[in-house]
C-alpha positions as CSV (number, residue, x, y, z in Angstrom):
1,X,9.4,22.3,-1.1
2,X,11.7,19.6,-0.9
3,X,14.5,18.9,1.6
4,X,17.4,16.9,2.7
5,X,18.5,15.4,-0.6
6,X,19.5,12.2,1.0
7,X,22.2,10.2,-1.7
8,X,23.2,6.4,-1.0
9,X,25.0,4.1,-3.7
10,X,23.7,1.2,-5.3
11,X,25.6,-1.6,-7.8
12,X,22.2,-2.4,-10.0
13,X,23.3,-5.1,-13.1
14,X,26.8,-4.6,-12.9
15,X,26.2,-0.6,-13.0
16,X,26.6,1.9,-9.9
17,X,23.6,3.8,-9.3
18,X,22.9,6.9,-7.4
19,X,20.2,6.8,-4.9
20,X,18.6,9.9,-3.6
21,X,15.7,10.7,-1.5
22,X,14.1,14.1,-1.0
23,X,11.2,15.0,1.4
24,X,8.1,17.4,0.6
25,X,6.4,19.1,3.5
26,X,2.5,18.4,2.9
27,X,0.3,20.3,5.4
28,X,0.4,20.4,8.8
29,X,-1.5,17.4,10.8
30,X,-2.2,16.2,7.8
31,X,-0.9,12.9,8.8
32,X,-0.4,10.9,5.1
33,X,-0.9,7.4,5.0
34,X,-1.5,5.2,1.6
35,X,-0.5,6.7,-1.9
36,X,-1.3,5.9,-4.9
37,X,0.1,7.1,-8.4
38,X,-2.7,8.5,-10.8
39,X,-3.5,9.0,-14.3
40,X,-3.2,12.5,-14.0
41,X,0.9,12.0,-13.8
42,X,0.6,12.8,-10.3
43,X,0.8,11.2,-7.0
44,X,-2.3,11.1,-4.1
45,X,-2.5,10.1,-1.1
46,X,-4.6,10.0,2.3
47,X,-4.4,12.7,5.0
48,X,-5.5,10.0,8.2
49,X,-5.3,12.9,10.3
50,X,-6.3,15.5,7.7
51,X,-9.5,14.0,6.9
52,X,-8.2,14.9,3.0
53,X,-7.0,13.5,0.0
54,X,-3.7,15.2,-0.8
55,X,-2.3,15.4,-4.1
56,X,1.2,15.9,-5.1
57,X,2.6,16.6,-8.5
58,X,6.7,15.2,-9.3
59,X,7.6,18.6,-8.7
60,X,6.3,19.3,-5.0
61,X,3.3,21.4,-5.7
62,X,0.7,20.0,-3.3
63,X,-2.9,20.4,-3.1
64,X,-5.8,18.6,-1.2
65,X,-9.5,18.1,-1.3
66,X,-12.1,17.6,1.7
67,X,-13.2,14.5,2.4
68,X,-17.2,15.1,4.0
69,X,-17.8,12.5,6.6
70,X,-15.5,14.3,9.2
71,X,-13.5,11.8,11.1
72,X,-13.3,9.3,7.9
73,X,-10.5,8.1,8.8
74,X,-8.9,7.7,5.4
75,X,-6.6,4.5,4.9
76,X,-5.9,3.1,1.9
77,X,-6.0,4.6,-1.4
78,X,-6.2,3.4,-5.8
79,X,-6.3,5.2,-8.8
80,X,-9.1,3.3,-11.1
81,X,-8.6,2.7,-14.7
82,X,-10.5,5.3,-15.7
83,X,-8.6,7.8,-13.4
84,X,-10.6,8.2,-10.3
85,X,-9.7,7.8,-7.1
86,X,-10.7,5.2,-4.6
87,X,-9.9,4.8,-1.1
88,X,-11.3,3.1,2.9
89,X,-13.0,5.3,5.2
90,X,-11.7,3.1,8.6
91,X,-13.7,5.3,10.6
92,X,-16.7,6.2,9.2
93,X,-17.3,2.8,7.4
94,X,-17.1,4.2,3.9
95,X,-15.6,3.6,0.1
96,X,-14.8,6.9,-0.8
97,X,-14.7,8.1,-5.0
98,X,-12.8,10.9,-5.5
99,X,-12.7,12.6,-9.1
100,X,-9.3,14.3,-10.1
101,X,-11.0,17.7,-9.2
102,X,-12.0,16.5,-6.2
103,X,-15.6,16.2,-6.4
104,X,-16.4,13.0,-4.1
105,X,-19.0,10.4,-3.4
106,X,-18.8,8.0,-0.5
107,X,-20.7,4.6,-0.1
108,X,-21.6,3.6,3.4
109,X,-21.2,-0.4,4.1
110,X,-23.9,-2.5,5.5
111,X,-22.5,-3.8,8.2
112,X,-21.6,-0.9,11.6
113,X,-17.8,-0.9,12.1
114,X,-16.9,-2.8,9.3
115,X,-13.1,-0.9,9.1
116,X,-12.4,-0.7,5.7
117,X,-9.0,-0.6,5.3
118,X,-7.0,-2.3,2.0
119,X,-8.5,-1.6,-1.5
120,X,-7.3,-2.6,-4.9
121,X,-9.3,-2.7,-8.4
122,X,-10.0,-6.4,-9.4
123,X,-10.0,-7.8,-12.8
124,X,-13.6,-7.5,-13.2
125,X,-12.9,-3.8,-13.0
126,X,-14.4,-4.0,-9.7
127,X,-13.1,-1.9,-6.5
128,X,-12.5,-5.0,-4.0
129,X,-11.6,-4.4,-0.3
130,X,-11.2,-5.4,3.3
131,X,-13.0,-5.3,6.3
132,X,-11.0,-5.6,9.3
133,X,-13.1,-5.6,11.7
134,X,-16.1,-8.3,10.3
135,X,-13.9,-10.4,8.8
136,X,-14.5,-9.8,5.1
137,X,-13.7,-8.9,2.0
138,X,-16.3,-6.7,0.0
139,X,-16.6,-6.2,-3.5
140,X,-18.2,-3.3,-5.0
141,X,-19.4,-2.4,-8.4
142,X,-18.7,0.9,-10.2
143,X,-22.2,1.7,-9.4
144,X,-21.9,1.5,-6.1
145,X,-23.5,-2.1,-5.4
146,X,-21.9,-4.0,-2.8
147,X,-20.9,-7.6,-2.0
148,X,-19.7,-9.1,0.9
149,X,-17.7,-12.5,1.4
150,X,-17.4,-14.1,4.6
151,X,-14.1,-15.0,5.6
152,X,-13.2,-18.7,7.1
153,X,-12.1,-16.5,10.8
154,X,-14.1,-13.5,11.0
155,X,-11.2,-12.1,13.4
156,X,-8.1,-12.9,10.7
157,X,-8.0,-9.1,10.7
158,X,-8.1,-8.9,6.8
159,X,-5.2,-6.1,5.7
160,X,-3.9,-4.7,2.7
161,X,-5.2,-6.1,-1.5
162,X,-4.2,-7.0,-4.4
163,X,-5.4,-8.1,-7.9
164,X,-2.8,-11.2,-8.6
165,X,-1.9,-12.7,-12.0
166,X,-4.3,-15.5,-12.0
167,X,-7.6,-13.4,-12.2
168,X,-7.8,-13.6,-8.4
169,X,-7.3,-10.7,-5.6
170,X,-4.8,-11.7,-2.9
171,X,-4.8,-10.3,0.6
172,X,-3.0,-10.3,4.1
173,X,-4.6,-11.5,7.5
174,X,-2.8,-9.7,10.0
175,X,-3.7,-11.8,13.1
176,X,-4.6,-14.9,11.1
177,X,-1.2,-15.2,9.6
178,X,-2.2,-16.4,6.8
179,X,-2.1,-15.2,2.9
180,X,-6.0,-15.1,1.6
181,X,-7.0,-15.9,-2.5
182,X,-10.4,-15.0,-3.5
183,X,-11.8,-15.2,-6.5
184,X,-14.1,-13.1,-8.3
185,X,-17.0,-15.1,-8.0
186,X,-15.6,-15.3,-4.4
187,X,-14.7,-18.3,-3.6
188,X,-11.8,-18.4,-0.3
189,X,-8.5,-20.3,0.1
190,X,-6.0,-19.6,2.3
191,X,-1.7,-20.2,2.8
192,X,-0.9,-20.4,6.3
193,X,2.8,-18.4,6.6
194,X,5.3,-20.8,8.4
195,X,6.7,-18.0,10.2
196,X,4.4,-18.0,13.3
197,X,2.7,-14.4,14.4
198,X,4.3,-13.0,11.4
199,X,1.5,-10.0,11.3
200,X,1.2,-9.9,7.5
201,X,0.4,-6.4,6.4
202,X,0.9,-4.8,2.3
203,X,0.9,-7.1,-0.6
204,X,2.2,-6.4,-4.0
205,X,2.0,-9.1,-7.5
206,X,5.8,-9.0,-8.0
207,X,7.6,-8.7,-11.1
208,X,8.6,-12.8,-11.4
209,X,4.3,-13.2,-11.3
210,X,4.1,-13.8,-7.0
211,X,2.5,-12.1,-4.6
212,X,4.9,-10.4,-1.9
213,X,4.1,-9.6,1.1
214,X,5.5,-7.8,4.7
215,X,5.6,-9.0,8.1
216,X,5.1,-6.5,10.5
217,X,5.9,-9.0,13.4
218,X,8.2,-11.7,11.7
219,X,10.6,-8.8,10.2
220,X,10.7,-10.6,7.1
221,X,9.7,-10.1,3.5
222,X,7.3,-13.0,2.0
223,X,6.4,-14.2,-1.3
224,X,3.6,-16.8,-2.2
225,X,3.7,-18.3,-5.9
226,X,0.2,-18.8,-6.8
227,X,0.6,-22.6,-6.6
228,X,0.7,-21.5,-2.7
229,X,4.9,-22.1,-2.1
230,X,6.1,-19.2,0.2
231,X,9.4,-18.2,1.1
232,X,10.7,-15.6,3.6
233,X,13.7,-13.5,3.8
234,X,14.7,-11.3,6.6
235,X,15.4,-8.1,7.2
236,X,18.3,-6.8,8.1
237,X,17.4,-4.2,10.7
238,X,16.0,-5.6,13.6
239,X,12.4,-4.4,14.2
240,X,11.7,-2.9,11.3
241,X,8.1,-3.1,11.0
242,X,7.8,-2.9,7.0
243,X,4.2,-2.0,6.1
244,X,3.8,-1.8,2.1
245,X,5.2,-2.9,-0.3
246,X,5.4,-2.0,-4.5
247,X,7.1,-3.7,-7.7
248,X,9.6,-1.5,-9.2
249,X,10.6,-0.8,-12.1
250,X,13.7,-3.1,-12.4
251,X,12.1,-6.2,-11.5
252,X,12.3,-5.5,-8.1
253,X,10.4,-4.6,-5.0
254,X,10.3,-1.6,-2.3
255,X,9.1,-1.6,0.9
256,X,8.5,0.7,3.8
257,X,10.2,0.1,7.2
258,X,7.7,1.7,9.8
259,X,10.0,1.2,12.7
260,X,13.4,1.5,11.1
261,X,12.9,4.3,9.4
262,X,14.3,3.0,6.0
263,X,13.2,2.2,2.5
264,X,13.7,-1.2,1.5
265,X,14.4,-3.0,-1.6
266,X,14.3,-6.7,-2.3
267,X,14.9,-8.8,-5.5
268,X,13.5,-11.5,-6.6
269,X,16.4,-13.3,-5.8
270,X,15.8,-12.1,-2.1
271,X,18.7,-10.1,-2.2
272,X,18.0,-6.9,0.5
273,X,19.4,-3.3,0.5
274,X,17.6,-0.6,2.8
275,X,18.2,3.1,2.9
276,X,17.7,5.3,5.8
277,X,15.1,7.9,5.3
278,X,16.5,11.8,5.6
279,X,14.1,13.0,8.8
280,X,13.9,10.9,12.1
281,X,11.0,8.8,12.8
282,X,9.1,9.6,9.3
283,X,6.6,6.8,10.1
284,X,6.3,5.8,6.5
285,X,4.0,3.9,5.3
286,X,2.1,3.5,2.1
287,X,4.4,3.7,-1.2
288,X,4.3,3.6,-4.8
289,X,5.9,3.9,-8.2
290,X,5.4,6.9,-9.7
291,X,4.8,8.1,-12.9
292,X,9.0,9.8,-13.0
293,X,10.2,6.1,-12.1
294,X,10.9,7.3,-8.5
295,X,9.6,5.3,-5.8
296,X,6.6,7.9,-3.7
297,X,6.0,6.6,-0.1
298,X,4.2,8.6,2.6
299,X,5.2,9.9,6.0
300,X,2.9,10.5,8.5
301,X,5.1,13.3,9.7
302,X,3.4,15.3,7.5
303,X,5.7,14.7,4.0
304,X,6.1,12.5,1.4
305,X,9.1,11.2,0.0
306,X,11.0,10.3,-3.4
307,X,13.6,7.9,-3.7
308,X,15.3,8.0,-7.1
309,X,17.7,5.7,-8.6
310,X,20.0,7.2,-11.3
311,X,23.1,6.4,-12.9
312,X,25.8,7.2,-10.9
């Protein structure tokens, strides 16, 4: 059911636009973290706390599935080409599969305490992802083969994924603060960010063909052309702590703000505007575009939220 049907003004291309964000109670300790849209025309997401995968249609009905290792620890979270679901087991080690009726398969890593956490589908239609806690990113097929690729600093803390528009995935390293390129064959380079302890976290391929990325610790938003340039632009809100970030659909970007409680949205021009999310301390976190145009992000108050742009 939704609630507090939030409504902030926007000047979009000349035009003034109505922004409104409603909230949808999801169950109780579920605790929802990444989201993902899927090809079913809803929206899914991971219940951290829930040890579920949560599913939301754009009219609020929710439903969820079990997840079997108890304790997964469910992160991050993809919808595949072909329509199944994806997403880390932290926890338990795991790559969970997750079909649209929620049968699921999971697929333990080699290596003990790996910490799977980012996950994005590569152009080789493989499911890529990283390991936080080994200091790698791991490839695996639709079969369920693995691959693992050693990272230059095995404690860079590798974060959220991306496919990017070269043929290569691109990925955050949270306490190497650094932007990671690997290609399929796997093959490393790395962009050191000139902000220093920046704490890079979700990475998006923006709509001008960069990657963009958060700081968590520098309070900026970053983008890396694939030649390597990077440019940062801060925040307005002071401790923010943005944690994803999504292109839109009007050749921008949105982001969450973990500690400022806010949506974000930057242009490509760099250009910021942030709206305050309806409940107090949401802790949002993973977002997406979904299938209505509205931007989906999850709270791990136990909701998800829309955020709608409309003519005004």
């Amino acid at each position: 059911m939704a609630k507090n049907d939030h409504i902030h003004k926007l000047s979009l291309g000349g035009n003034r636009m109505r922004i409104s964000i409603q909230e949808y109670k999801v169950r109780q300790g579920s605790g929802p973290y990444g989201i993902t849209a899927g090809k079913d025309g809803a929206l899914w997401f991971t219940e951290q706390k829930g040890n579920r995968i949560g599913r939301i249609d754009t009219e609020g009905a929710v439903l969820s599935f079990p997840i079997p290792t108890e304790n997964a620890g469910a992160m991050s979270i993809l919808s595949d080409r072909d329509g199944d679901l994806w997403f880390t087991e932290y926890n338990a080690g795991k790559i969970g599969r997750m079909s649209v009726n929620g049968q699921c398969t999971e697929y333990e890593l080699p290596a003990a305490n790996a910490a799977p956490f980012g996950i994005a589908e590569g152009p080789d239609g493989a499911i890529w992802f990283t390991e936080m806690n080994t200091g790698r990113i791991g490839r695996m097929a639709k079969s369920g083969a693995i691959a693992e690729f050693d990272l230059p600093d095995p404690k860079s803390y590798p974060s959220f994924i991306t496919a990017g528009p070269d043929g290569a995935l691109w990925f955050t390293q949270n306490q190497g603060h650094s932007i990671g390129r690997i290609t399929t064959t796997g093959e490393v380079t790395e962009y050191r960010i000139p902000t220093p302890n920046s704490g890079p976290v979700g990475i998006t391929c923006g709509p001008d063909g960069a990657l963009w990325f958060v700081q968590i610790m520098g309070n900026q938003i970053g983008r890396i052309a694939p030649s390597g340039e990077i440019s940062e632009f801060v925040i307005p809100t002071p401790n923010a702590r943005p944690h994803a970030i999504v292109s839109g659909n009007q050749g921008d970007l949105w982001f969450t703000e973990w500690g400022g409680n806010r949506i974000g949205r930057i242009t490509t021009d760099g250009v910021i505007t942030e709206y305050a999310i309806p409940s107090e301390n949401a802790e949002p976190h993973g977002i997406a575009l979904g299938p209505d145009g509205g931007i989906w992000f999850a709270e791990e108050c136990d909701q998800i939220g829309r955020l709608t742009v409309s003519a005004s």
